[in-house]
VOGU-3710 file (C-alpha; in Angstrom, 3 decimals, decimal comma):
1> xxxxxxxxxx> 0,000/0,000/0,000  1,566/3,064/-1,060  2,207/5,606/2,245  2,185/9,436/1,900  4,552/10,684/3,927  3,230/13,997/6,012  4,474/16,937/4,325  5,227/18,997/7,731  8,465/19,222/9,650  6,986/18,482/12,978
11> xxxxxxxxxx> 6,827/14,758/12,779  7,852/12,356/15,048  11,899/11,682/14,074  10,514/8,162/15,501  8,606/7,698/12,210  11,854/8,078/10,029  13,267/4,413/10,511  10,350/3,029/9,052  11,428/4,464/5,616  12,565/1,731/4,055
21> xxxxxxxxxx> 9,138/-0,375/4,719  7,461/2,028/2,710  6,999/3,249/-0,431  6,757/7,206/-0,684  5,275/9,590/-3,144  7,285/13,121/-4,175  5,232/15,449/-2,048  6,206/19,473/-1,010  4,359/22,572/-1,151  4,199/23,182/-4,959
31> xxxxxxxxxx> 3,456/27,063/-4,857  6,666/28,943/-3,972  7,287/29,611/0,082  9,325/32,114/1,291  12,371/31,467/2,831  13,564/32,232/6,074  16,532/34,428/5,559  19,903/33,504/8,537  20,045/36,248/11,318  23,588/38,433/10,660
41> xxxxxxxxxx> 25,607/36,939/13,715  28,299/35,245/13,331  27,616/32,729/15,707  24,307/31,128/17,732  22,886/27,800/19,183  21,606/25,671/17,196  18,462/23,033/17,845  20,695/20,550/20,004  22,045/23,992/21,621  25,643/23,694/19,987
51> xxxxxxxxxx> 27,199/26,731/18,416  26,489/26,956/15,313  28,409/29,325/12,996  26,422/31,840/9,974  26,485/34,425/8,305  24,508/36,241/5,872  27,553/35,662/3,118  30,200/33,067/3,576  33,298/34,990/5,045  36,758/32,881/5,149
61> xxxxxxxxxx> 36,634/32,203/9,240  32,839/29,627/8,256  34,604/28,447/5,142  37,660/27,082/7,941  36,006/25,958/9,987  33,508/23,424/6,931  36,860/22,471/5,370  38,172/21,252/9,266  34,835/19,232/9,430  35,302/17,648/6,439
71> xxxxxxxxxx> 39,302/16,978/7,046  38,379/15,307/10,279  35,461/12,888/8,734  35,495/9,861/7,229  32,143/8,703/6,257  30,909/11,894/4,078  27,964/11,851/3,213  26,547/14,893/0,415  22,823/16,131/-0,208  22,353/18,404/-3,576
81> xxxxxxxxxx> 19,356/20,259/-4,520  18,803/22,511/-7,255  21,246/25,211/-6,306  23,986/23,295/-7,685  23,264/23,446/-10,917  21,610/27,360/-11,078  25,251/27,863/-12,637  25,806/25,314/-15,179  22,401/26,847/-16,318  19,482/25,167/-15,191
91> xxxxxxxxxx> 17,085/27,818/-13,504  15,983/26,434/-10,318  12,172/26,013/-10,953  10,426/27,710/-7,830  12,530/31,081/-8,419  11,621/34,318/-10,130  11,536/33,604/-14,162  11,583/30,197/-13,266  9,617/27,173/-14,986  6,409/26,920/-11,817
101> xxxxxxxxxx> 5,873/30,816/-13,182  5,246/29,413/-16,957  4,078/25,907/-16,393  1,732/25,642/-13,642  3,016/22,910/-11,549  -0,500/21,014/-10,519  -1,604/20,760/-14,740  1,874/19,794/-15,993  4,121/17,984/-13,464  1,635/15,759/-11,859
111> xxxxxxxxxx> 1,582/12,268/-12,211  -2,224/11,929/-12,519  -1,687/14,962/-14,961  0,563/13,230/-17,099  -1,486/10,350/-17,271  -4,665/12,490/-18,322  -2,623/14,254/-20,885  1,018/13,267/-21,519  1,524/15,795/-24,070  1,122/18,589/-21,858
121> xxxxxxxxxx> 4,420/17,114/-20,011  6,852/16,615/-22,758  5,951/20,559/-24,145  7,774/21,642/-20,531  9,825/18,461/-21,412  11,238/20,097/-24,372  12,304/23,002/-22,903  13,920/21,105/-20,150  15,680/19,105/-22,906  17,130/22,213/-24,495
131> xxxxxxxxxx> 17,989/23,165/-21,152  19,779/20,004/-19,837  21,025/19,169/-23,336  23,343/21,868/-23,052  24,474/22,247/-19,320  27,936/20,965/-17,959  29,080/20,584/-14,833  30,383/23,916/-12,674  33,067/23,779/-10,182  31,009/22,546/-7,372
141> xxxxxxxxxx> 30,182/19,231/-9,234  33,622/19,068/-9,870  34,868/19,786/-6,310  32,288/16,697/-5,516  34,039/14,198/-7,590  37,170/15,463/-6,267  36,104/14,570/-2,838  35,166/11,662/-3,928  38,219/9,952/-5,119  40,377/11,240/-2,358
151> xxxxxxxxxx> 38,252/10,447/0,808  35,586/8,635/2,613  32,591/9,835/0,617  29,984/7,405/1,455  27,793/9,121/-2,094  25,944/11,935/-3,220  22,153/11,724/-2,522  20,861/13,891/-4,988  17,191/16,009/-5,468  18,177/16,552/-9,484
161> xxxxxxxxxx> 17,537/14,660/-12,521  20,116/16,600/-14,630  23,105/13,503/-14,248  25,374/16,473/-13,631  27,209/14,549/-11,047  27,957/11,700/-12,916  29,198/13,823/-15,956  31,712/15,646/-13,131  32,924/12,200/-12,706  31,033/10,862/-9,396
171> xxxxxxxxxx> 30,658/7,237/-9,246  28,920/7,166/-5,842  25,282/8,920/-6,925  22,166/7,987/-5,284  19,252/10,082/-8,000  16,093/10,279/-5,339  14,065/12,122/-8,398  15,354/9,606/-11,024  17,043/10,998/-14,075  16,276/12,759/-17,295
181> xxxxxxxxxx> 18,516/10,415/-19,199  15,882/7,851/-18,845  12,773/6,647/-19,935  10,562/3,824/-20,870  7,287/3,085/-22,604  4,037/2,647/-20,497  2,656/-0,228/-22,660  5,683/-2,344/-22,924  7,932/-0,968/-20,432  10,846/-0,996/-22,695
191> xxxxxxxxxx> 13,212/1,390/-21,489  15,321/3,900/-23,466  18,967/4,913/-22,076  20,782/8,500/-23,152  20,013/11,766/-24,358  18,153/10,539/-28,035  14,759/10,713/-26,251  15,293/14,234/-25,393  16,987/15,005/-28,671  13,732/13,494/-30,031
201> xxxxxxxxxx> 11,861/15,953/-28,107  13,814/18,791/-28,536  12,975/18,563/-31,785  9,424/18,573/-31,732  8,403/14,907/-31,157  5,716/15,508/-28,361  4,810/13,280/-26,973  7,790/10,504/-27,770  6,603/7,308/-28,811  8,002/3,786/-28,091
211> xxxxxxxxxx> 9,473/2,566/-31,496  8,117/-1,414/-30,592  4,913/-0,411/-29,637  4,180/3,358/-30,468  3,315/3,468/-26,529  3,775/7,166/-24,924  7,216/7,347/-23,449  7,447/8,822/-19,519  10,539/10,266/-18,155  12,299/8,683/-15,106
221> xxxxxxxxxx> 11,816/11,715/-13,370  9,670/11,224/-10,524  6,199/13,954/-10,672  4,439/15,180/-7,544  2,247/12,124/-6,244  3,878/9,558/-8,230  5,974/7,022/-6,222  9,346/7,204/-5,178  12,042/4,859/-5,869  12,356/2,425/-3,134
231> xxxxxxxxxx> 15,466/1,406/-3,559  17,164/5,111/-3,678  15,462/5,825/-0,797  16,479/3,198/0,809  20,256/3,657/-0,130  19,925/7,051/0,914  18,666/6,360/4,266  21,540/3,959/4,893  24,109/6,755/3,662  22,372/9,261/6,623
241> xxxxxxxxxx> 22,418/6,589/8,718  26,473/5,847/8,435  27,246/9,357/8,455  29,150/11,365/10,806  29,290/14,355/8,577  26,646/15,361/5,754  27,061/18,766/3,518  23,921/19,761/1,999  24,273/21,899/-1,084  21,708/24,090/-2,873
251> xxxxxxxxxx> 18,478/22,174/-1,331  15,857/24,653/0,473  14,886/21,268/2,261  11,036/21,763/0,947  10,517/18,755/-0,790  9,812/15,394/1,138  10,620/13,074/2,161  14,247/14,271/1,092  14,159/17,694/3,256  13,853/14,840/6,422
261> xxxxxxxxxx> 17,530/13,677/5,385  19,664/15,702/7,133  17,601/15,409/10,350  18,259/11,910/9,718  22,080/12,057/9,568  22,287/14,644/12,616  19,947/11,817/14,871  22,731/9,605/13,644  25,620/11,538/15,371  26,501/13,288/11,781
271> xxxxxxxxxx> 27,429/16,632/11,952  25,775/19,173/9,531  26,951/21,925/7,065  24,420/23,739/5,174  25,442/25,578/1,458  22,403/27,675/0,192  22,202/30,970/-1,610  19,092/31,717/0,725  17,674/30,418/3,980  16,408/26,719/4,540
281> xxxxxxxxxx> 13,582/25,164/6,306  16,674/23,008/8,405  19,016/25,597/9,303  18,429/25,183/13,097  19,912/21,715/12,548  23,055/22,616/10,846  26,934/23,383/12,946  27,836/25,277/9,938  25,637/27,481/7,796  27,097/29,334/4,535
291> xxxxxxxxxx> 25,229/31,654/2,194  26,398/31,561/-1,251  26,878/30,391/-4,636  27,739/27,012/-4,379  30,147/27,075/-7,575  32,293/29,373/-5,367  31,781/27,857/-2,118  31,988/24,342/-2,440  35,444/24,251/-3,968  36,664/26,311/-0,988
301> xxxx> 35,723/24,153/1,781  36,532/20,953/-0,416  40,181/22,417/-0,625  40,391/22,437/-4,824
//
């Protein structure tokens, strides 16, 4: 029986063990929320009454004292959201310009929606191709796989679909919103592999068809209400689980059941250090909180 989990950060942290006996459905607040921007001093308790160090712009004292935390760990564990890839030029969706203001989110990025009418989908889905078609990993993807080959970096759970990490050269990527790259037919389930689907679409075939069955293709990527892949989640939870330290980059933590994560990790023992251009829904939770691009920040307290 598929589970919802409750969209609402005041649920029992009990509850969150039970995540991998359940299936869950992508669920947040699908008009844009406001963000709680970080108070200007320097330092403050956090939630478990620790100091906790912030600022309203990264200064070089924060960025010393993420790349000390990440010297002294060895099981590394790294949450992404769409901030990461704002500069290798995909828009994050929920800002001003973005796609929510031209694509109403409820008509075109539902799963019953895309069911109803799959075409009105793939004509978002060819912008996104153009989009994602063309974007490369920035320095902060970079820094990632860099980390990655010369320490204990248990993966990369990721909110994207873009396969930006893997491109950088991660090996370790857990995709919690499956990928763009994929696809398969809903009458035969035969599954297509690379970027000739969205090449398809890019050039006008909406919606793609199977080319067994002439079946409607669906992305990978996961749409509000539709279920979430067990098995990421699962990984995921066991990465949070193992961590002692877990560096969440460019996430507003608003989307669930990904934004509980970190609150995972930190009931784990893990140590938290927040990267976000604005405020988050988790910042009481984090030891270290840094505001700023994370193409500039995240090679900094990586050491690259």
């Amino acid at each position: 029986m598929t589970e919802i989990y409750p969209d609402s950060p005041h649920v029992a942290l009990g509850a969150i063990p039970n995540f991998r006996r359940k299936v869950f459905r992508h669920e947040h607040h699908l008009l844009p929320m406001k963000m709680q921007s970080g108070p200007k001093a320097m330092t403050e308790n956090n939630l478990w009454g620790r100091q906790q160090h912030r600022s309203d712009m990264a200064d070089e004292k924060d960025i010393e004292i993420a790349r000390k935390m990440i010297e002294k760990s060895s099981k590394i564990a790294v949450l992404t959201g769409a901030g990461i890839s704002v500069d290798s030029g995909i828009p994050d969706f929920r800002s001003e310009g973005g796609l929510w203001e031209r694509y109403d989110p409820h008509e075109y990025a539902t799963y019953e929606s895309f069911l109803r009418n799959p075409t009105k989908f793939w004509e978002m889905g060819q912008e996104l191709a153009e989009v994602f078609l063309k974007a490369k990993p920035n320095e902060a993807h970079m820094a990632l796989a860099e980390l990655e080959r010369r320490s204990n970096l248990l993966g990369i759970i990721t909110q994207n679909i873009d396969n930006l990490h893997q491109t950088a050269g991660s090996k370790r990527v857990v995709e919690l919103h499956g990928s763009f790259l994929r696809a398969y037919c809903l009458e035969c389930n035969t599954e297509y592999v690379g970027e000739a689907i969205h090449q398809r679409v890019a050039n006008g075939e909406i919606p793609p068809k199977c080319d067994k069955c002439a079946g409607v293709l669906k992305s990978e990527a996961v749409l509000f209400g539709e279920p979430m892949p067990e098995t990421a989640m699962s990984e995921a939870i066991g990465i949070c689980r193992a961590a002692d330290l877990m560096i969440v980059i460019g996430s507003s933590l608003t989307i669930y059941p990904a934004a509980f994560l970190p609150q995972l990790a930190k009931n784990s023992g893990a140590r938290i250090i927040l990267v976000n251009l604005e405020g988050t829904n988790r910042d009481n939770i984090a030891d270290v909180v840094l505001r700023g691009r994370a193409s500039e920040i995240v090679p900094r307290i990586i050491g690259v």
